[in-house]
VEXKOL-634749 format. One record per residue (C-alpha): residue in three letters; x, y negated, z; residue number from 1. Coordinates in nm, 2 decimals, padded with zeros to 4 digits. Layout:
# residues N
+------+--------+--------+--------+-----+
| type |   east |  north |     up | seq |
+------+--------+--------+--------+-----+
|  ALA |      X |      Y |      Z | NUM |
...
+------+--------+--------+--------+-----+
***
This chain:
# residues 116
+------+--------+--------+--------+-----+
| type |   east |  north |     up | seq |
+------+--------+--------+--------+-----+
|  UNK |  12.79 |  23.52 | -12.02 |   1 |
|  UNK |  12.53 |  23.35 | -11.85 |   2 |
|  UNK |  12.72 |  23.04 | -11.77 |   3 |
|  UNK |  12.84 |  23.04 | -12.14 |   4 |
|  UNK |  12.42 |  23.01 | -12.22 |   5 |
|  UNK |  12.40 |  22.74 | -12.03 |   6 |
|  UNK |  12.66 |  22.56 | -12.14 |   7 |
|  UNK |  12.57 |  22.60 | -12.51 |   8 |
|  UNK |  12.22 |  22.47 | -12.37 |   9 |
|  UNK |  12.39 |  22.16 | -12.24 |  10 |
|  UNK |  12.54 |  22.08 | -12.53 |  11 |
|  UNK |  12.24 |  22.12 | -12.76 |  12 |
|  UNK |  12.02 |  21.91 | -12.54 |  13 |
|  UNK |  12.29 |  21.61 | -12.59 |  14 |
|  UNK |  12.22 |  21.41 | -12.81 |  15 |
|  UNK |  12.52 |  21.34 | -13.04 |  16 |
|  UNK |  12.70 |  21.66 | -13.01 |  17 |
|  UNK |  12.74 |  22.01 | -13.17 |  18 |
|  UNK |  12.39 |  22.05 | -13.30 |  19 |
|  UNK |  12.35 |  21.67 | -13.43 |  20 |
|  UNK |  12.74 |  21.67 | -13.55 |  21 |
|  UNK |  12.65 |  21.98 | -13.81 |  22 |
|  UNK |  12.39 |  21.74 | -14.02 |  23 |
|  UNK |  12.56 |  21.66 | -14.34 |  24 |
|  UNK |  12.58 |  21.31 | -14.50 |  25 |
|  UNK |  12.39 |  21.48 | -14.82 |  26 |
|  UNK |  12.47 |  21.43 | -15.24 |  27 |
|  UNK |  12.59 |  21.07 | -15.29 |  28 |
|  UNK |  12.68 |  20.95 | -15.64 |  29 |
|  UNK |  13.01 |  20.74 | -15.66 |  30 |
|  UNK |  12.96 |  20.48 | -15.96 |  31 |
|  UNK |  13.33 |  20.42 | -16.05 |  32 |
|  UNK |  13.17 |  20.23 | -16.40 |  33 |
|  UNK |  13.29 |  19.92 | -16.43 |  34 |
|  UNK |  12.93 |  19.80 | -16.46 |  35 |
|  UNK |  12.63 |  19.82 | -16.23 |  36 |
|  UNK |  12.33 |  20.11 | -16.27 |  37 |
|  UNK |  11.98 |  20.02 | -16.27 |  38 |
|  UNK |  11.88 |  20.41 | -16.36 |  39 |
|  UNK |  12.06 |  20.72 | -16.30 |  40 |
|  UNK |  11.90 |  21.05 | -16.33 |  41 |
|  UNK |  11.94 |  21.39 | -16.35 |  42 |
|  UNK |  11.82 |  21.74 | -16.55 |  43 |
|  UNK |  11.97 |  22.07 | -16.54 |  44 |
|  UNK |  12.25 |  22.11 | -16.77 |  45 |
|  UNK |  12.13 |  22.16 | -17.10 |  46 |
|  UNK |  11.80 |  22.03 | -17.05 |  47 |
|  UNK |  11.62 |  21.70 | -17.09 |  48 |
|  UNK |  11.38 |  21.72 | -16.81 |  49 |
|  UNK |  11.49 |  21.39 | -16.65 |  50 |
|  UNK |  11.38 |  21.38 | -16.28 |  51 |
|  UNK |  11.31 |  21.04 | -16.10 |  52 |
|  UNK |  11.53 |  20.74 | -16.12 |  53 |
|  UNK |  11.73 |  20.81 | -15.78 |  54 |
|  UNK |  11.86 |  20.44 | -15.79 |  55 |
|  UNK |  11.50 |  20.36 | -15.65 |  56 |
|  UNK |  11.69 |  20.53 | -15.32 |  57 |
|  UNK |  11.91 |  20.22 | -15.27 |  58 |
|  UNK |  11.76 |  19.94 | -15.09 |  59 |
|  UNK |  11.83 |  19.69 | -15.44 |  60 |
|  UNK |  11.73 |  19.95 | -15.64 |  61 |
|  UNK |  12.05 |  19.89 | -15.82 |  62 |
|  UNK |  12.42 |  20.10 | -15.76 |  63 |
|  UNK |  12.69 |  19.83 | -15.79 |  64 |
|  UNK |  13.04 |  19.90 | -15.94 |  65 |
|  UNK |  13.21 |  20.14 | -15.63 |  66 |
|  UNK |  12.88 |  20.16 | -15.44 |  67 |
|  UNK |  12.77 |  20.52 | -15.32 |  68 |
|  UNK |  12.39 |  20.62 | -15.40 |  69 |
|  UNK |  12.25 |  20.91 | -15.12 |  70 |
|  UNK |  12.04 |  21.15 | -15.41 |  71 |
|  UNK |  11.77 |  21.30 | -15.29 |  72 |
|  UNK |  11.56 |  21.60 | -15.42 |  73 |
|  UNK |  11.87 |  21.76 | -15.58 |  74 |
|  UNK |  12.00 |  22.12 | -15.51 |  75 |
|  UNK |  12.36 |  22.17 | -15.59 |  76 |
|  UNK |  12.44 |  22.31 | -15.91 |  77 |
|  UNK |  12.53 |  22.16 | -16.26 |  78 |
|  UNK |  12.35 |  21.86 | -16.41 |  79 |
|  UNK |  12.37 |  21.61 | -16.68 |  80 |
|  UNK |  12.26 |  21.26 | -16.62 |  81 |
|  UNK |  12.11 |  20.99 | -16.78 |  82 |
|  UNK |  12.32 |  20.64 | -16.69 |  83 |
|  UNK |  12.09 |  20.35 | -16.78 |  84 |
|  UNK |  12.23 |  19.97 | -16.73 |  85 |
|  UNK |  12.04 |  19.66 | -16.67 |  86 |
|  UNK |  12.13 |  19.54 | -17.05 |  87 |
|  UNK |  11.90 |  19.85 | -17.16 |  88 |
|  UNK |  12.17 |  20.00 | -17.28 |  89 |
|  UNK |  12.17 |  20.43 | -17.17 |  90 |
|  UNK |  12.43 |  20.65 | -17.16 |  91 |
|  UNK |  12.44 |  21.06 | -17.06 |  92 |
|  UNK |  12.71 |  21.22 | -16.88 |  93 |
|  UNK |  12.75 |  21.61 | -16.92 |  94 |
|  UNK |  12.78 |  21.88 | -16.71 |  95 |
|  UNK |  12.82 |  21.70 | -16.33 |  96 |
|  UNK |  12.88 |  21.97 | -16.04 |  97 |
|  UNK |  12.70 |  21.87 | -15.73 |  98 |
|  UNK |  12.76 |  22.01 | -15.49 |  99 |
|  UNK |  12.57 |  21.97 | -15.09 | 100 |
|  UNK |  12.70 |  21.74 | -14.88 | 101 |
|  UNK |  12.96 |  21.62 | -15.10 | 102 |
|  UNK |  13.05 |  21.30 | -15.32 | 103 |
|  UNK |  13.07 |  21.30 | -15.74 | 104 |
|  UNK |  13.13 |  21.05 | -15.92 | 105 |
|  UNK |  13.12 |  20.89 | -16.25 | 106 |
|  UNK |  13.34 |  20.64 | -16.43 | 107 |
|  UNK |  13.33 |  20.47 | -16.80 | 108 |
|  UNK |  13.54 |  20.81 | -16.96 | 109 |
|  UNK |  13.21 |  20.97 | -16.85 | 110 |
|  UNK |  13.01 |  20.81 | -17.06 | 111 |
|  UNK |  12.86 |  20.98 | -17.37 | 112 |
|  UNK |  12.58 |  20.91 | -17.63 | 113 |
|  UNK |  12.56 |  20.53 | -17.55 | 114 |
|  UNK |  12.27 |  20.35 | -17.69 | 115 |
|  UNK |  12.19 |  19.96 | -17.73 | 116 |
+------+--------+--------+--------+-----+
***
């Protein structure tokens, strides 16, 4: 027993093994539009209590077409989204399911609501 402590001890004081290895990547938004996103944000399903732009998270501030976007501030659940495009133009996907760690995605068939 004793030597199975230390060796769990060992392998926590490494860097880049079983400890570090459990961190997830986080939520990461997939843009599979055929155009690029200058504002994508979320509110409960339902709701229209946007939160904050998460494309601000990406070093251009902008989530080209099949570019990933880490979100941040989000618990899993269900969302809706509001889509917004450099043109101006805004569009709101329904009912997303995030979920932690993990990868949605959105694509043009997502797309609802689209305004000028």
């Amino acid at each position: 027993m004793r030597r199975q402590l230390i060796a769990i001890g060992i392998l926590l004081a490494m860097p880049g093994t079983a400890l570090a290895q459990t961190k997830g990547k986080g939520i990461r938004l997939w843009n599979l539009t055929s155009e690029t996103i200058s504002g994508f944000q979320l509110a409960p399903s339902g709701k229209t209590d946007w939160g904050p732009n998460q494309c601000l998270n990406d070093k251009d501030k902008e989530v080209d077409h099949d570019e990933r976007l880490r979100i941040t501030g989000v618990e899993p659940g269900r969302y809706d989204a509001k889509v917004t495009y450099p043109s101006s133009r805004q569009c709101v996907v329904r009912d997303i399911e995030i979920k932690a760690d993990a990868v949605f995605s959105i694509s043009d068939e997502d797309l609802k609501n689209c305004t000028k």
